[in-house]
ROSE-4610 file (N, C-alpha, C; in Angstrom, 1 decimal, always signed):
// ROSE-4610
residu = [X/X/X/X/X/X/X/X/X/X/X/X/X/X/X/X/X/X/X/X/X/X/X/X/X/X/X/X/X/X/X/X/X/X/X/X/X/X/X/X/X/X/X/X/X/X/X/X/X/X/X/X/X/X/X/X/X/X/X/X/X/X/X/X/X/X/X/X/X/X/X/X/X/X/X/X/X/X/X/X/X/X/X/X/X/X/X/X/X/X/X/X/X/X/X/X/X/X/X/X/X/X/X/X/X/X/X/X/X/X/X/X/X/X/X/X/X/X/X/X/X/X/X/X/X/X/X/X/X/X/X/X/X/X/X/X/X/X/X/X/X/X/X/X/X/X/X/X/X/X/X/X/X/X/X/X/X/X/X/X/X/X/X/X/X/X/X/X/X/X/X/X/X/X/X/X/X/X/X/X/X/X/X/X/X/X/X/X/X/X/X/X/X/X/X/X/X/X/X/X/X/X/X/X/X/X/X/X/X/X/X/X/X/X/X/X/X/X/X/X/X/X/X/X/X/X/X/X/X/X/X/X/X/X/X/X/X/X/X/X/X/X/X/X/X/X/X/X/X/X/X/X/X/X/X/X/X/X/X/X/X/X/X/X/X/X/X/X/X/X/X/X/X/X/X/X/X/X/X/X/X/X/X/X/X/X/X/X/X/X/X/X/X/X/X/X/X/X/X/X/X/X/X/X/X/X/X/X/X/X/X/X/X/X/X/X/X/X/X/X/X/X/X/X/X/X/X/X/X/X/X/X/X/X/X/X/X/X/X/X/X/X/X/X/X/X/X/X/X/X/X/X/X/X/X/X/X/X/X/X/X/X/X/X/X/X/X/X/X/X/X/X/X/X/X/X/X/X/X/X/X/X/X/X/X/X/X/X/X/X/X/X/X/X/X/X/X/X/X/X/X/X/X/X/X/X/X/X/X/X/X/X/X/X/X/X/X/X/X/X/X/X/X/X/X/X/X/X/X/X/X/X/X/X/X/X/X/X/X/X/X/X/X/X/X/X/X/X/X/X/X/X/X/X/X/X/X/X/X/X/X/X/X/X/X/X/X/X/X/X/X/X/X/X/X/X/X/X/X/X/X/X/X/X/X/X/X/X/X/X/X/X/X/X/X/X/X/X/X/X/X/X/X/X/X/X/X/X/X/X/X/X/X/X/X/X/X/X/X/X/X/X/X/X/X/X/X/X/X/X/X/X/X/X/X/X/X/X/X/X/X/X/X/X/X/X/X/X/X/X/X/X/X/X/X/X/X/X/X/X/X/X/X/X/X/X/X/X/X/X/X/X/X/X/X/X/X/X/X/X/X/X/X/X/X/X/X/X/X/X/X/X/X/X/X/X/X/X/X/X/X/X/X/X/X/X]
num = [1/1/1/2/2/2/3/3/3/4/4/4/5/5/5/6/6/6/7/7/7/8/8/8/9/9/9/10/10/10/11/11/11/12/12/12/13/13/13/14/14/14/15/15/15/16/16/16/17/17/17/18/18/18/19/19/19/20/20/20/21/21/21/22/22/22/23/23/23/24/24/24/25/25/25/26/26/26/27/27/27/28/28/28/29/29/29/30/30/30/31/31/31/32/32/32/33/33/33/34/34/34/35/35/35/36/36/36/37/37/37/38/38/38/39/39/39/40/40/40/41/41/41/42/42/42/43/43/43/44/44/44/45/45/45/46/46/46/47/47/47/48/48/48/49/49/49/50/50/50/51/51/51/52/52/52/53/53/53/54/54/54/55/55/55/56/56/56/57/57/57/58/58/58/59/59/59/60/60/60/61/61/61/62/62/62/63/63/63/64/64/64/65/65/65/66/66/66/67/67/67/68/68/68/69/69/69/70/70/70/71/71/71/72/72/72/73/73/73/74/74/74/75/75/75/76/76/76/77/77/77/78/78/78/79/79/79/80/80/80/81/81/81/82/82/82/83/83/83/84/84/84/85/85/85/86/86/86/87/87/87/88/88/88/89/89/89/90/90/90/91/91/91/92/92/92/93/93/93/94/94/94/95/95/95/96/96/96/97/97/97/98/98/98/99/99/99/100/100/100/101/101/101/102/102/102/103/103/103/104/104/104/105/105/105/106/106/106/107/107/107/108/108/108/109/109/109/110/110/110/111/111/111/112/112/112/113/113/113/114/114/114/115/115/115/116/116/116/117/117/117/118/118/118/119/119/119/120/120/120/121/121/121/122/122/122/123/123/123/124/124/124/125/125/125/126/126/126/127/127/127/128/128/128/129/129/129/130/130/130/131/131/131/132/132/132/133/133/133/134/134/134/135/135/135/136/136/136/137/137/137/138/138/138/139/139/139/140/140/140/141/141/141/142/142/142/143/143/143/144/144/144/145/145/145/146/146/146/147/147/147/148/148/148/149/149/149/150/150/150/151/151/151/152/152/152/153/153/153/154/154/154/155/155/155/156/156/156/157/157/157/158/158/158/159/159/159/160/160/160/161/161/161/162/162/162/163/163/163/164/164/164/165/165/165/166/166/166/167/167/167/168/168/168/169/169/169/170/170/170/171/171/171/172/172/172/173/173/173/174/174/174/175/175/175/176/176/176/177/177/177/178/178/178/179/179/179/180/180/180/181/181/181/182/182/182/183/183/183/184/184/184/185/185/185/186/186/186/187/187/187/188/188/188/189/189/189/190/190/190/191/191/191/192/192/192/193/193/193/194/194/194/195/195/195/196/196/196/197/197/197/198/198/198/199/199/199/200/200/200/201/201/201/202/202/202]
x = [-33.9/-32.9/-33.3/-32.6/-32.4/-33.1/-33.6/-33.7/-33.4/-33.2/-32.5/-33.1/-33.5/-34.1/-32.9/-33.6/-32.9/-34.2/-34.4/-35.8/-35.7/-36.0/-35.7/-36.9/-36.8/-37.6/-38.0/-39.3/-39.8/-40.5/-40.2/-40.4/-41.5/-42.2/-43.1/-43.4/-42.5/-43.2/-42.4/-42.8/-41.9/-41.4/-40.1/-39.2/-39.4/-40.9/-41.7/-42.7/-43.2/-44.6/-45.9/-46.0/-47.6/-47.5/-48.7/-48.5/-49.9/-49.1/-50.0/-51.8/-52.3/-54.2/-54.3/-53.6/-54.4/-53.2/-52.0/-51.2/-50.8/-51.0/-50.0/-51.4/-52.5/-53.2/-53.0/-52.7/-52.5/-51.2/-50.4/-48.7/-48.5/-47.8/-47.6/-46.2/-46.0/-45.3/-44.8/-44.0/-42.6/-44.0/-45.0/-45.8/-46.7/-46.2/-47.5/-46.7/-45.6/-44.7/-44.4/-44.9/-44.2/-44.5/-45.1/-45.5/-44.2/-43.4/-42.4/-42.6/-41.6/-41.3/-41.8/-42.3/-42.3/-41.1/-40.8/-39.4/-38.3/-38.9/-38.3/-38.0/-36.6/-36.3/-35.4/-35.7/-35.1/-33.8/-33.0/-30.9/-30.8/-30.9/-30.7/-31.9/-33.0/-33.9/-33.5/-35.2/-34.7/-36.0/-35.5/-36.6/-38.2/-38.9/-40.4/-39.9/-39.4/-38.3/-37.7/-37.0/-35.8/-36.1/-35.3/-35.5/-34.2/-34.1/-33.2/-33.1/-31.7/-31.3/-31.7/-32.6/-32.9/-33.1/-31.8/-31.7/-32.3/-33.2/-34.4/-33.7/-33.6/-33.2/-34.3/-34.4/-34.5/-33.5/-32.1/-30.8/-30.8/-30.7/-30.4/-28.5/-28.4/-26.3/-25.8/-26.9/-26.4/-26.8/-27.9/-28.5/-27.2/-26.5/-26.3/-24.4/-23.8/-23.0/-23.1/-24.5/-24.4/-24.4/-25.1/-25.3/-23.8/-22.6/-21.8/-20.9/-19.9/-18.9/-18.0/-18.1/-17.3/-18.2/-19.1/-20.2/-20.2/-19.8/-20.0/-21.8/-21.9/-23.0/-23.3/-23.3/-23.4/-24.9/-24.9/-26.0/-26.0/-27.1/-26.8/-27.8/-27.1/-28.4/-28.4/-29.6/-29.9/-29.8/-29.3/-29.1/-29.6/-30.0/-30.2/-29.1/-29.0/-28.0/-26.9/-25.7/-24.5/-23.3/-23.4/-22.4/-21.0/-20.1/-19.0/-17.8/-16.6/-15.5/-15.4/-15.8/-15.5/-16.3/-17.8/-18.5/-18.2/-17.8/-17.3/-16.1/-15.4/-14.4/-14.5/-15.3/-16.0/-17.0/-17.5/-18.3/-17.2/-16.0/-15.4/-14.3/-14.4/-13.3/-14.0/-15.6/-16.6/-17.3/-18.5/-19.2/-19.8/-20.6/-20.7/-22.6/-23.0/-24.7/-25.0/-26.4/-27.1/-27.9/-27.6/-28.4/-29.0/-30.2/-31.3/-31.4/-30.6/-30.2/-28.7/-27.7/-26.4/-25.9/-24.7/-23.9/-23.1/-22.7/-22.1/-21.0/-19.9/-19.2/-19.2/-19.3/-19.4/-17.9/-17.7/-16.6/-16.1/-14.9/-14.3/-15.2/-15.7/-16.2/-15.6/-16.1/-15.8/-17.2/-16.7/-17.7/-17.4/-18.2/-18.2/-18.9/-18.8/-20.2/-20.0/-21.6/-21.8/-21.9/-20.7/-21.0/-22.3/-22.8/-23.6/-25.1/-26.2/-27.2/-27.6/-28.3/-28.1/-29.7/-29.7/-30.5/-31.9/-32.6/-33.5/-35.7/-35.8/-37.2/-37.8/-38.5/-39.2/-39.6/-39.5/-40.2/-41.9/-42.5/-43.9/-44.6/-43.7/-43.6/-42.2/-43.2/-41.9/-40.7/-39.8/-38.6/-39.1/-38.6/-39.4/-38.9/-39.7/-39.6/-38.2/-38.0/-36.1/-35.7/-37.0/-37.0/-37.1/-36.8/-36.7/-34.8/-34.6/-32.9/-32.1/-30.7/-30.2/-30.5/-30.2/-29.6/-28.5/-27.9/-26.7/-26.9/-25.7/-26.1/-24.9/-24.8/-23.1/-23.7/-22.2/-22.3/-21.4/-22.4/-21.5/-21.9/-20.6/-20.6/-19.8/-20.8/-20.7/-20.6/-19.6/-19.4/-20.5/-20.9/-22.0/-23.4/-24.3/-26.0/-26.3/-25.9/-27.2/-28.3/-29.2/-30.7/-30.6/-31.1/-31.4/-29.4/-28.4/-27.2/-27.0/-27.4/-27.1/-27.7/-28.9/-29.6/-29.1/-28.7/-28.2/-26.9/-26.1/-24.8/-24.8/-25.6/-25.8/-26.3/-27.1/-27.7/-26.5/-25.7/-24.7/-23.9/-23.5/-22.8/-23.4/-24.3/-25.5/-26.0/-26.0/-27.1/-27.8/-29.2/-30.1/-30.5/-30.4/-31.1/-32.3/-32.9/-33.7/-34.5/-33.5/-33.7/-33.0/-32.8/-32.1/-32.2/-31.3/-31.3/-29.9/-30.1/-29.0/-28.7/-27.6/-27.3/-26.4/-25.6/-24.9/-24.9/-24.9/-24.5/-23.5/-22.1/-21.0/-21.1/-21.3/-21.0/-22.3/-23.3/-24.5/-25.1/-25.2/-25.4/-27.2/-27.4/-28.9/-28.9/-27.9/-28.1/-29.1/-30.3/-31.1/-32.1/-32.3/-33.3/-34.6/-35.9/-36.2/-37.2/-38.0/-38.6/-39.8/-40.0/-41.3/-40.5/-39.7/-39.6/-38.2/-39.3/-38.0/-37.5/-36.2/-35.6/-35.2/-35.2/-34.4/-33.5/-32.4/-31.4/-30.6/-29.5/-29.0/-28.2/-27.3/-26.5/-26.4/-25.8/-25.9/-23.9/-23.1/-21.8/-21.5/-20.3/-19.6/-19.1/-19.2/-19.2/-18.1/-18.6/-17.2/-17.1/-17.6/-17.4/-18.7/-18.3/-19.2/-19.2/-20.0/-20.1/-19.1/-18.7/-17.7/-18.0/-17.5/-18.5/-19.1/-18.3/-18.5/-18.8/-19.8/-20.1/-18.6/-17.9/-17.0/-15.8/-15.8/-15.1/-15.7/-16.9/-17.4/-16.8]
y = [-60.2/-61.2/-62.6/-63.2/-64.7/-65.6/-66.8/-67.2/-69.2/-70.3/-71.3/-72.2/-73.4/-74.9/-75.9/-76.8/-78.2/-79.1/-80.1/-80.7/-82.5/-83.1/-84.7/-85.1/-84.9/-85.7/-87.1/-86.9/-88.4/-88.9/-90.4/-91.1/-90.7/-91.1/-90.6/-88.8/-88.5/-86.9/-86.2/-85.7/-84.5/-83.6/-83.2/-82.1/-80.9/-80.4/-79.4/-79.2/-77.9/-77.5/-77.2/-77.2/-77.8/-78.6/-79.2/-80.6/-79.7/-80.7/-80.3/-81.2/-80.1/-81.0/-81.8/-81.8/-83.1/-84.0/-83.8/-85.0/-85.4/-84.8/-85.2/-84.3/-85.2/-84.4/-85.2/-86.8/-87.7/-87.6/-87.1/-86.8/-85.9/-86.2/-85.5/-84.6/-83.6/-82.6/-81.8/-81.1/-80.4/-79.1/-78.2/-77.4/-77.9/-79.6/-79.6/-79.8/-79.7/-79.7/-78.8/-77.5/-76.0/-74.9/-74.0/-72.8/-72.2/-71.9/-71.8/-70.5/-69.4/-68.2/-68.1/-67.2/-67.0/-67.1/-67.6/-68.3/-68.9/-70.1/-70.9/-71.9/-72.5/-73.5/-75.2/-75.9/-77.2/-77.2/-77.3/-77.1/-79.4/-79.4/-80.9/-81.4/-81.8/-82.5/-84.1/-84.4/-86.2/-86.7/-87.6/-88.0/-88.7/-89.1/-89.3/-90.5/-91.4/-92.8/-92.8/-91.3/-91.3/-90.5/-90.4/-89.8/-89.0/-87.8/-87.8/-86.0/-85.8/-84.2/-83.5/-82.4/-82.0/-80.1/-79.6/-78.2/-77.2/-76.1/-75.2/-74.0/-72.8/-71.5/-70.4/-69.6/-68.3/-67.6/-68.0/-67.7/-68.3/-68.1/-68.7/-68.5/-67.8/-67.9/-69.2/-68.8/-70.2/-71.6/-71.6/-73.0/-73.3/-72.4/-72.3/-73.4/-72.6/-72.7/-74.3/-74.7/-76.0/-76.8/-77.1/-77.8/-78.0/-77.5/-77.6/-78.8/-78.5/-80.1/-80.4/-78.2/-78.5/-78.9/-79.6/-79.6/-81.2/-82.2/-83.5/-83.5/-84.5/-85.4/-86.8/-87.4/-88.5/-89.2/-90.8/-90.9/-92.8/-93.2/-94.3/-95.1/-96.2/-96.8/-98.7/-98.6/-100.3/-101.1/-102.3/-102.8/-104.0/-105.0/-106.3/-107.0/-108.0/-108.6/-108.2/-108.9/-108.6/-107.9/-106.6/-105.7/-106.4/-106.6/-107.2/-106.4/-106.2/-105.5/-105.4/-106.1/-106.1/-104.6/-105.1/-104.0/-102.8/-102.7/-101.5/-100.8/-101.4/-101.1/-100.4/-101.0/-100.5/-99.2/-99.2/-98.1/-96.3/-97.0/-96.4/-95.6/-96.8/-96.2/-95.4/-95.8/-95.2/-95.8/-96.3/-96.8/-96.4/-97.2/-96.8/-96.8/-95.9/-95.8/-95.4/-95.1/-94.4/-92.7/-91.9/-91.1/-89.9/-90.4/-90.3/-91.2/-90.9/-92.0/-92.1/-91.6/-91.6/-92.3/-92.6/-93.7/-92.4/-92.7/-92.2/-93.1/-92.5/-93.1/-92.1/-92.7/-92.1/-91.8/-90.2/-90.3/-90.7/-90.8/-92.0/-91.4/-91.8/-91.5/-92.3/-91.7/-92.9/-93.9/-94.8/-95.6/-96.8/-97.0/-98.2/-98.7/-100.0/-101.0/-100.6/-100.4/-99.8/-101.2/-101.3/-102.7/-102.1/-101.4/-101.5/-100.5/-101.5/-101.0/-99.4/-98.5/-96.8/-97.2/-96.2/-96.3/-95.3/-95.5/-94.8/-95.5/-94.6/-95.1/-96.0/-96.4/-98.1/-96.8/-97.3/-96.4/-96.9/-95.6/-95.9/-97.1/-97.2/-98.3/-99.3/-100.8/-101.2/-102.3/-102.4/-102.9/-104.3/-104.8/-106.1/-107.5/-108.3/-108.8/-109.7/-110.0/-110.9/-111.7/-112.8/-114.0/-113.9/-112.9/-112.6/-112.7/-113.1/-112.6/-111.6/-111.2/-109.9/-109.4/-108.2/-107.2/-106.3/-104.9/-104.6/-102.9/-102.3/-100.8/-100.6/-99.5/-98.8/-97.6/-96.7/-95.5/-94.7/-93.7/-93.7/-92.1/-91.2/-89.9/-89.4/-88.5/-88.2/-87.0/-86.0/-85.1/-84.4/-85.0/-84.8/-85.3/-84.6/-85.3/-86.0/-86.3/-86.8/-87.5/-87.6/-88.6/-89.5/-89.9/-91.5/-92.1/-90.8/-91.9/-93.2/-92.6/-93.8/-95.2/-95.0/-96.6/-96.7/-95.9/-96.7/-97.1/-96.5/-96.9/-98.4/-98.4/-99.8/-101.0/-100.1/-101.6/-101.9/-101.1/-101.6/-102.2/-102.2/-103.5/-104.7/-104.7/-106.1/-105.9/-104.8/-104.7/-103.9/-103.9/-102.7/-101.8/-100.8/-100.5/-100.7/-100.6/-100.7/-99.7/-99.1/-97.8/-96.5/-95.1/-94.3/-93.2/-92.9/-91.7/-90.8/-89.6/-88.7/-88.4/-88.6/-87.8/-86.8/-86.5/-85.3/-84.4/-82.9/-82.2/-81.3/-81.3/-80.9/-80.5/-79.6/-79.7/-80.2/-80.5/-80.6/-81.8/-82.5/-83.9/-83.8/-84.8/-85.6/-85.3/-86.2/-86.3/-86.9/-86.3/-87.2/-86.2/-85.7/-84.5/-86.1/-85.6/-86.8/-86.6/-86.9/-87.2/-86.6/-85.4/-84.4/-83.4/-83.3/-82.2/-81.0/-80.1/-78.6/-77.9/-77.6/-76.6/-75.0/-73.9/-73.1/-72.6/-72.4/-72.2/-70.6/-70.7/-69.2/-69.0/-70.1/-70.3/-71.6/-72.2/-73.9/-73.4/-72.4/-72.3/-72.6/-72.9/-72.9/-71.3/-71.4/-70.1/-69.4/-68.5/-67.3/-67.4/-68.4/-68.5/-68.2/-67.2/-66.4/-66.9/-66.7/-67.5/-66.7/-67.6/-67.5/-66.2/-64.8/-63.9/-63.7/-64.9/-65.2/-66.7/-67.1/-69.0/-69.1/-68.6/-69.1/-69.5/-69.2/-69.8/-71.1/-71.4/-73.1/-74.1]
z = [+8.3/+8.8/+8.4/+8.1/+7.1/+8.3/+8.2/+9.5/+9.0/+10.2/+9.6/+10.2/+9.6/+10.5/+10.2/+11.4/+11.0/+11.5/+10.5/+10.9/+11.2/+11.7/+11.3/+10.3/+9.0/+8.3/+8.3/+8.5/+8.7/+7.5/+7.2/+6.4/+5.8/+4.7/+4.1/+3.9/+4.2/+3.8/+2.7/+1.9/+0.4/+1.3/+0.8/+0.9/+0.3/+0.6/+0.1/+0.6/+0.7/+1.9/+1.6/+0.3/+0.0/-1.0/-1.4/-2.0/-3.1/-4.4/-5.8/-5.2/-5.3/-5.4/-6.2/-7.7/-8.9/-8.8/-7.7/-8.3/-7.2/-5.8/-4.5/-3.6/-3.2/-2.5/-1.1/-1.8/-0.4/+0.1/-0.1/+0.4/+2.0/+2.6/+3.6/+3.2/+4.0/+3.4/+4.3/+4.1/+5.5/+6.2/+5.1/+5.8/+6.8/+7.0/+8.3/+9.5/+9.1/+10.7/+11.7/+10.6/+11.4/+10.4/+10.9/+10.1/+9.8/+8.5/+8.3/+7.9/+7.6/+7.1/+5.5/+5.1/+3.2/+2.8/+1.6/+1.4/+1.7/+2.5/+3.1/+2.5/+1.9/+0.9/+2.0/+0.9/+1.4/+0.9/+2.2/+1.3/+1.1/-0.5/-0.4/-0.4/-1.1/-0.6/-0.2/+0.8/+1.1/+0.5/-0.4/-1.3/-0.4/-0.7/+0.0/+1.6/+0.6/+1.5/+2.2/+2.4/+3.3/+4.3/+5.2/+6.7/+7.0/+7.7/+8.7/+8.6/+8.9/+8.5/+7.6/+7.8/+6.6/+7.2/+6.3/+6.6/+5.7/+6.6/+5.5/+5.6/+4.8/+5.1/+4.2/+4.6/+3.5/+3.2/+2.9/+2.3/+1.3/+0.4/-1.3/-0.7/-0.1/-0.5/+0.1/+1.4/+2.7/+1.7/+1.1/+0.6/-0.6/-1.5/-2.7/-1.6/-0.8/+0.3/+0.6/+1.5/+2.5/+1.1/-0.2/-1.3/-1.7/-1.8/-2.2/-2.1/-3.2/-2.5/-1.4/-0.7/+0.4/+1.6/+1.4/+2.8/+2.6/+3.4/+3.4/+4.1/+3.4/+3.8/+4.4/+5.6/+5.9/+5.9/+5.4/+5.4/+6.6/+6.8/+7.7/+6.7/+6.3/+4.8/+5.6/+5.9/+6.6/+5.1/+5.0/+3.5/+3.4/+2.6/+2.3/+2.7/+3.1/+3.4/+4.0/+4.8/+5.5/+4.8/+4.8/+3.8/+3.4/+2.4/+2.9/+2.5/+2.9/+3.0/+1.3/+0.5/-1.1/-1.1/-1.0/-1.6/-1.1/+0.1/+1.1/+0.0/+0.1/-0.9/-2.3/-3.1/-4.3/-3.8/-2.5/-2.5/-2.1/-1.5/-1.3/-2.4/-3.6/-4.9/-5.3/-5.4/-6.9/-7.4/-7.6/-8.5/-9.5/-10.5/-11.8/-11.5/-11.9/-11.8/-12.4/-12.4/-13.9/-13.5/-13.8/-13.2/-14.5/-14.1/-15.9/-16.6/-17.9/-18.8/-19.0/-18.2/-18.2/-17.0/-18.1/-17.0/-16.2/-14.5/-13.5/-13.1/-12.8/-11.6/-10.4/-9.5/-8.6/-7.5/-7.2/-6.5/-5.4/-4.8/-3.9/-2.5/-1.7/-0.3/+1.1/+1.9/+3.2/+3.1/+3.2/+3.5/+4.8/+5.6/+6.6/+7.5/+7.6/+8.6/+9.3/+10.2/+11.6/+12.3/+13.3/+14.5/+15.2/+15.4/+16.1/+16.0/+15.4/+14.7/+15.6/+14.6/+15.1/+16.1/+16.9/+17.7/+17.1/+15.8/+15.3/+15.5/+15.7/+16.1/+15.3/+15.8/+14.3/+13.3/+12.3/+11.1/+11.1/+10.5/+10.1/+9.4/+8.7/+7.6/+8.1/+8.7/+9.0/+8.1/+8.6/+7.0/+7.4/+5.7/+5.5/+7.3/+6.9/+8.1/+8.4/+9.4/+9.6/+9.3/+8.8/+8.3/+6.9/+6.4/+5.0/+5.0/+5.8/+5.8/+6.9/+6.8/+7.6/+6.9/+7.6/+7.2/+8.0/+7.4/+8.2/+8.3/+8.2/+8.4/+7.9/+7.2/+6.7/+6.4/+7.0/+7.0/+5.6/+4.9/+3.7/+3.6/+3.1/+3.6/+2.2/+1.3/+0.3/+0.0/-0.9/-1.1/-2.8/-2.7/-3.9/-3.7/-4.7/-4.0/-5.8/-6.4/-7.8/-6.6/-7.7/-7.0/-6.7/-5.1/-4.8/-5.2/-5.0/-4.9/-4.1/-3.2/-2.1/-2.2/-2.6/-2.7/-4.3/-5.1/-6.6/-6.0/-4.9/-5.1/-4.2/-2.9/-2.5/-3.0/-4.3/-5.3/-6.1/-6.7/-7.8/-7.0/-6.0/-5.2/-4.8/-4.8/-4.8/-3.4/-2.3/-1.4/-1.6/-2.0/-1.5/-0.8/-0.9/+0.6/+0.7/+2.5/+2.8/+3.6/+4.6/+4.9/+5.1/+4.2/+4.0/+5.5/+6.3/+7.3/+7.2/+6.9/+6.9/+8.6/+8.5/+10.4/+10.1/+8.9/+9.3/+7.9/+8.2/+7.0/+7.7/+6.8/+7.5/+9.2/+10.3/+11.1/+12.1/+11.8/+11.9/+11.9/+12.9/+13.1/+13.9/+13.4/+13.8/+15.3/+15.6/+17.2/+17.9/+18.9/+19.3/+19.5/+17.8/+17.2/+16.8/+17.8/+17.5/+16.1/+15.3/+14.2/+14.1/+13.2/+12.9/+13.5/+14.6/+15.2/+14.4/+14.3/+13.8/+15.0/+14.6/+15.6/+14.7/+15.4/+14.9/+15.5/+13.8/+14.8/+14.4/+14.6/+14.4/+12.9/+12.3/+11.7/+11.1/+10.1/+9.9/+10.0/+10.3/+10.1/+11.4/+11.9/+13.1/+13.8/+14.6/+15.4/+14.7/+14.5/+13.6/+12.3/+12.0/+10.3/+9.7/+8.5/+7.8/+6.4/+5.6/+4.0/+3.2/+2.1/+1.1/+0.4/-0.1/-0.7/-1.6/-2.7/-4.4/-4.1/-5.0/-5.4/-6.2/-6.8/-7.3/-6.2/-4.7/-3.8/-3.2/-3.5/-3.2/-3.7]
């Protein structure tokens, strides 16, 4: 039987459970959080920087499934400066980024300012200091993953991010899953719903 996590990834760690000796010996890493099953994969990795949702399975169909473009992704991205209804806008048509050495546009998403900053624990590493400027928070919920989209898509509008947190993968929200900690669960599907039979129904 398959078995399923949901973990809150915390800042600084790889989306992977042991770390290479000659090139990542100083890295922290998803195997020190929880003795996980033999073939236990990351659905989506969150790059070393970012924090939040992060779903593991030993199902290659379920992973092949949650990855898909029918599975939204929401992320909560703290940004440089006071986001403004322009760049909102643009984040919401599409922007143009680079992913490799190729130009992207990126497709239309929701995007929108959070009135009211998310209630997430100080990070390890804390964001640059206040007297450097604001900053803001916008929620942007994307049907595709290229690399690091989210902080290319907040830079091509002229805010950076500052700090990346996923809260939701389609039905599957953060919540007040606090940070290091894994849960297991039974399913990443909604009650009664079973996976597609063929990847060609994704």
């Amino acid at each position: 039987m398959h078995r399923h996590f949901i973990v809150h990834k915390p800042y600084g760690y790889l989306s992977q459970f042991t770390a290479d000796p000659l090139k990542q010996k100083k890295k922290k890493v998803l195997g020190e959080l929880h003795d996980f099953p033999e073939g236990t994969m990351a659905i989506g990795r969150l790059d070393e920087d970012s924090e939040g949702l992060l779903l593991l399975t030993t199902d290659g169909k379920m992973s092949e499934y949650v990855r898909s473009k029918k599975i939204a992704k929401e992320y909560y991205a703290q940004v440089d400066g006071l986001i403004t209804d322009e760049a909102l806008a643009q984040l919401q048509q599409g922007v143009a980024i680079t992913v490799g050495k190729e130009k992207y546009t990126t497709l239309p998403c929701a995007a929108f300012r959070l009135e009211t900053n998310p209630d997430f624990a100080e990070r390890s590493r804390r964001i640059r200091d206040e007297r450097h400027g604001p900053t803001s928070w916008v929620s942007i919920t994307l049907s595709e993953g290229k690399n690091r989209q989210v902080r290319r898509m907040t830079a091509a509008v002229g805010f950076p991010t500052l700090r990346l947190v996923r809260v939701r993968v389609g039905t599957i929200h953060l919540s007040d899953l606090q940070t290091q900690v894994v849960k297991e669960v039974a399913s990443f599907l909604p009650a009664g719903e079973e996976l597609p039979d063929a990847a060609t129904e994704l």
